[in-house]
N, C-alpha and C positions, 0 to 999 in steps of 0.2 A: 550391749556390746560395749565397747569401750565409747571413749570420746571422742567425736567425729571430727575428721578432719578436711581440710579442700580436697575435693576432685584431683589425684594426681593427672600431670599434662600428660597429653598423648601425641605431640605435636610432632614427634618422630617418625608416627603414625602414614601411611598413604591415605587412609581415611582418617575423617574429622574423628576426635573425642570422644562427640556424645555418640556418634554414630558405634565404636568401638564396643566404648559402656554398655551401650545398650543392647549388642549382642552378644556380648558376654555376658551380661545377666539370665538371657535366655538359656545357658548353656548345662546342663547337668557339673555337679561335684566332681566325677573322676575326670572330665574335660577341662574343668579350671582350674584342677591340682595342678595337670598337665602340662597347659599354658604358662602357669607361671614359667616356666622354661624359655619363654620363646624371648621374652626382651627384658630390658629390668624397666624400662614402664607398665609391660603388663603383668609383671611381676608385684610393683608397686599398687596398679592398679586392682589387682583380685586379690591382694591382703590387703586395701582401706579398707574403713570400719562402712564407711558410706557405701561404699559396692556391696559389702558382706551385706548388710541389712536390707539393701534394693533387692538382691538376688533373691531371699529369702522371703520379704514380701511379694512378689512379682511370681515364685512358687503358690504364696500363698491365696494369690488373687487368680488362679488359674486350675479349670473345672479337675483337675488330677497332676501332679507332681508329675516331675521328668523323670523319677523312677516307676511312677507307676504308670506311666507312656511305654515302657519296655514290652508291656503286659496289653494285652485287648482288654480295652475297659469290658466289655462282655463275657469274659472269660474268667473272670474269678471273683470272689467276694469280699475281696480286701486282704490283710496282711495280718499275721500275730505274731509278736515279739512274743517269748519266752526263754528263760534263764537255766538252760541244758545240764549245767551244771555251777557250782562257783566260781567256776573262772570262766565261764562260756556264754555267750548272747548269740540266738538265732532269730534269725527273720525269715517269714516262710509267705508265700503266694497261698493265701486260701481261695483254691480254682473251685470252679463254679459246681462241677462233680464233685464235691466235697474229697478231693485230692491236696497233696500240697508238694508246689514246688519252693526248694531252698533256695535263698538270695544271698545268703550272706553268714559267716559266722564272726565274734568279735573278741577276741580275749579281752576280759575285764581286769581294768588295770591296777585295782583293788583287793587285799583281802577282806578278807569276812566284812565285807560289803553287801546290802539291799536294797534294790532297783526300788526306787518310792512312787518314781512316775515317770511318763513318756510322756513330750509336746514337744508336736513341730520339729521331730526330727532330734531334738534333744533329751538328754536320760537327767534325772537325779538321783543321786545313790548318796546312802546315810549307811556310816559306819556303825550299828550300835555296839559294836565291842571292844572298839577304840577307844584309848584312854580319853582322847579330846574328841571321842564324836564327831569325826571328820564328816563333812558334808561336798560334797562333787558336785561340777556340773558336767556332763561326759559327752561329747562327739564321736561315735565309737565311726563316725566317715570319714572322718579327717582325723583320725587316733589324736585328739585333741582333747585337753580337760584342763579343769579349773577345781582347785583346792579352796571351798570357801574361810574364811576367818569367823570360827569359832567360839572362839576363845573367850567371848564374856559371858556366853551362854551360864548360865546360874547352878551348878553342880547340885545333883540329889540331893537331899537332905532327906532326916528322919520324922521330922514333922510331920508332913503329910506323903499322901503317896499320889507320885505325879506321871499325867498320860499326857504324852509328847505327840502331837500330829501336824504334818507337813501337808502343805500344797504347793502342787506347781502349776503354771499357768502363761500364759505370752498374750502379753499386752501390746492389742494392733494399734491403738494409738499413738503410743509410743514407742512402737519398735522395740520392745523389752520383754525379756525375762523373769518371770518375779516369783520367789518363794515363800510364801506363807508358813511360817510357824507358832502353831498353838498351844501354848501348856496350860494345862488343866490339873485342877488342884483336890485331894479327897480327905476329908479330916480325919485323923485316927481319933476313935473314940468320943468321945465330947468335941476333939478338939475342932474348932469354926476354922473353915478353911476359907482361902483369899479365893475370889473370882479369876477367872483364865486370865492369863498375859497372852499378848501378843504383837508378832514383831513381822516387817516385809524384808525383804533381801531383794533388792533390784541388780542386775546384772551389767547396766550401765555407770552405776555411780559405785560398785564393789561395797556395797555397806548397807548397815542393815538399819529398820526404823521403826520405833515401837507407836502400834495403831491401838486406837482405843477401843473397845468394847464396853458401848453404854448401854444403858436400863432404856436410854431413849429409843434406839434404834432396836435394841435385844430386850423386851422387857423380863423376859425370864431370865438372865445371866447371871442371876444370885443364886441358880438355882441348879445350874450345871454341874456336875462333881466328874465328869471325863466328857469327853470330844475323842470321836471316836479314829483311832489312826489312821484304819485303813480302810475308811468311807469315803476317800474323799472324790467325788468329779467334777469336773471344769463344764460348765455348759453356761450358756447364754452370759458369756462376760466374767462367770462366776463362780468362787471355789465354792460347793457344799460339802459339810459334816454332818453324820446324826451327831446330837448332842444329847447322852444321856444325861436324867435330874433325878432330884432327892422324892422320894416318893413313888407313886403310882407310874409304871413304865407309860401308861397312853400318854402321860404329859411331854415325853422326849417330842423334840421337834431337829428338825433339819436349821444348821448355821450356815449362813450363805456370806461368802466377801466379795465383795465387787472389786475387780481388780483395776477399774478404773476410776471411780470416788473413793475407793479403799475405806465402804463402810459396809458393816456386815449388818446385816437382817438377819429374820426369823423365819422360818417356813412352818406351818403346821403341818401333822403326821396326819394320815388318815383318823378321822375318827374310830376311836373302839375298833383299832385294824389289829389288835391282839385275841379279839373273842375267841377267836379258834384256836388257840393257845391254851397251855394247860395254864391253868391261874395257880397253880401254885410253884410254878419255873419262873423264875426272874433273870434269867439268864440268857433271853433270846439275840441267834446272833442277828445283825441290821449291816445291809448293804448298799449301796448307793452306788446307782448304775446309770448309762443312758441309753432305754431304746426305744429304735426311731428315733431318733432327735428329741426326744421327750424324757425330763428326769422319771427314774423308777426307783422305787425301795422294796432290796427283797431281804426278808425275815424267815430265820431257819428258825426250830424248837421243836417240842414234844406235844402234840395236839390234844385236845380237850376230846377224850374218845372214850365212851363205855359201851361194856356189850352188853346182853341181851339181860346178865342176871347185876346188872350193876358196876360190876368189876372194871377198872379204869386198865385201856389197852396202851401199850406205851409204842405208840408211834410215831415219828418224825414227820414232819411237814413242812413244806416252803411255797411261803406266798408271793406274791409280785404285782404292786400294788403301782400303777403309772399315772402321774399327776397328765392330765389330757393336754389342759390348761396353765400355762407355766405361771405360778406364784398364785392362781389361784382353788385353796384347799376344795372346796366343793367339787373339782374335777377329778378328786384320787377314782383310780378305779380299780378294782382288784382284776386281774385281767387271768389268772393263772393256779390254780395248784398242781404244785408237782410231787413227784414221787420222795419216799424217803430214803432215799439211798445218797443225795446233795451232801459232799464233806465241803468242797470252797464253791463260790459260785464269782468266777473270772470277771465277766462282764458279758454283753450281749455283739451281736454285729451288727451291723447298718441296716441287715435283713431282719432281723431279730431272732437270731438261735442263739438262743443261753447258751456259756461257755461253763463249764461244771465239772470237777475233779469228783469221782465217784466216794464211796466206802472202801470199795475195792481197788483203789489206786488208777481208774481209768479216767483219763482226758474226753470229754463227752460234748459233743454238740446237739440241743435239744429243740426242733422246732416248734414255734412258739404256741402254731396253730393247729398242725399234726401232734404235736408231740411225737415226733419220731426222734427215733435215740441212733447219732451216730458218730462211730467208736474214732477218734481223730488220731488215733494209734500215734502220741506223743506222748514221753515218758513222763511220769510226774515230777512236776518245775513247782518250787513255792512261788515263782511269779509269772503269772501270763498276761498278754494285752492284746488288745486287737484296734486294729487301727483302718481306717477305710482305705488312708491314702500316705504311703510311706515316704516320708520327704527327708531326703538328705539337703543336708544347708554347710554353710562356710562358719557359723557360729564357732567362736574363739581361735579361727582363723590366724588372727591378727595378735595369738596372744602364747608367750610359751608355759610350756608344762610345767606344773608347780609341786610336781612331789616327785615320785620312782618316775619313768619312762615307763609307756604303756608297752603290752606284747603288740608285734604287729597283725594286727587281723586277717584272719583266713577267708577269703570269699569263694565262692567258685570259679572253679576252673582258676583254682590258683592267682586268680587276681589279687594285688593286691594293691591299695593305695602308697601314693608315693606323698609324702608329707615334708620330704628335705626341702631344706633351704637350697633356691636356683641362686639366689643372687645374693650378696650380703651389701643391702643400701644405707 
């Protein structure tokens, strides 16, 4: 968030300051929009950067968010953001019937923009068709966003051919924001390609800061040729990638960043977790998921299958491989195979029903144990998420909009957020 300033006074107040403070932090996002109304201290006081980030921790240190208090915590299975169309963001109630109620819709206040990741309440969206590669940070609760600066980022070249992957992440220590981005380098021909670059964007200090990637900590990193874009999840502190290498596919291993010492590790792949692959496909896709609270890697392709007289059957397969034990290799466990009909595979839920876009264009929830298949009757989105606990926060509250003005958001029942300025201090 920005640079924090003193505690505005509340001295105006019939109640003491802290006492004020501290029940407006309790308060849900459409109630402190609201508030700002009532005085220009509490005006003052619900756009400081130091209230924005209390409020926001204080969500986060509490067993369900104040939007997901609306909802009986026994009554549903958490939330899934998906992208309706390209100007449209929904958020839905995944109820415990495997029903869903709507919360929200958001116009996106970007064209030909791509939702890269959801945390804590906040989107990042990466323009790839934009001349400068715009990059956002988006509040679609407070139609609030941030235009990040671009601009040194290092323009294609014909040299090699380069794969660009983002992570986002919120760093509780420090009350922050922070985006990972990785390029990775593939030599045409002969030609020896450089080792990945990589850079953080923290949200505090607005700028970005190039982290190293050593032999010491990654000893394979010479040996990388892409990082893969859209592998990436955030669990225990930490961004992972797979990270495809030159050679033999079982040598790929998972790239991890700590987003608090901001040094990346290695994680090893399942051993020989391709045997059931056709060996002679080099092309399988690798996802990186978390379920149950435990990283998972799942692997679509064409299975190593012959029938009865020899003849190779060409089948698809997907496997789903869950480290038990975190960071250490000897707990993968292959936990799954599923049918071939997997075209994306979303991520899991807190229950563990795979989220899976079919063949045939259906949105599919797959239990993990039954394997029963059910049909989530939502239209096919190139992006979907799921999230256990939907937190709106005051994030860039305190900061104005830095390209077009967003559409106003449609919620139900016609709600809609009120974002004017009450007071001009």
């Amino acid at each position: 968030m920005s640079q924090l300033r003193r505690k505005p006074n509340l001295s105006d107040e019939s109640l003491p300051h802290d006492v004020v403070f501290d029940i407006l932090t309790r308060l849900p996002v459409k109630s402190l929009i609201r508030f700002r109304c009532v005085s220009k201290s509490w005006y003052s006081t619900i756009t400081n950067p130091i209230f924005i980030t209390t409020h926001l921790n204080h969500n986060l240190n509490q067993p369900k968010s104040l939007v997901s208090n609306i909802h009986d915590n026994n009554s549903h299975n958490g939330f899934l953001l998906y992208k309706s169309s390209d100007k449209e963001l929904r958020t839905l109630v995944y109820n415990s019937d495997c029903t869903f109620t709507e919360v929200s819709r958001y116009q996106i206040p970007f064209l030909a923009s791509s939702v890269v990741d959801y945390c804590n309440g906040m989107f990042f969206l990466y323009s790839f068709f934009s001349p400068t590669n715009a990059v956002y940070l988006w509040n679609p609760f407070i139609q609030k966003f941030k235009m990040i600066d671009v601009m040194h980022f290092r323009p294609f070249t014909v040299e090699y051919l380069e794969t660009v992957a983002f992570g986002f992440a919120y760093h509780c220590q420090n009350s922050d924001f922070k985006i990972l981005r990785i390029v990775s380098y593939e030599g045409l021909g002969d030609e020896k390609a450089p080792p990945p670059d990589a850079e953080v964007y923290t949200l505090s200090t607005d700028s970005w800061r190039t982290v190293e990637l050593s032999v010491e900590s990654v000893p394979n990193i010479g040996s990388i040729f892409a990082v893969l874009p859209n592998s990436c999840v955030f669990l225990n502190g930490a961004l992972h990638f797979v990270a495809y290498t030159w050679g033999n596919d079982d040598d790929n291993f998972i790239l991890s960043f700590d987003v608090n010492d901001e040094i990346f590790r290695e994680i090893r792949l399942p051993e020989n977790y391709l045997d059931e692959f056709y060996s002679k496909f080099d092309d399988h896709f690798h996802q990186l998921v978390v379920f149950k609270g435990m990283l998972a890697l799942v692997v679509l392709g064409p299975a190593e299958n012959v029938d009865e007289d020899g003849d190779e059957i060409n089948t698809d397969i997907c496997l789903i491989w869950v480290m038990r034990e975190y960071g250490i290799v000897e707990s993968w466990t292959k936990t799954n195979v599923l049918f071939d009909w997997v075209l994306t595979f979303f991520g899991c839920t807190n229950s563990g029903e795979f989220l899976i876009q079919t063949f045939d264009s259906r949105l599919v929830s797959i239990d993990s144990e039954s394997l029963k298949v059910n049909n989530l009757r939502i239209q096919t989105t190139p992006w979907l998420a799921y999230t256990a606990d939907l937190m709106e926060n005051l994030v860039l509250l305190d900061q104005h909009n830095e390209a077009e003005t967003p559409l106003s958001p449609e919620r139900n029942h016609g709600e809609t957020s009120d974002t004017s300025n009450c007071y001009s201090l």
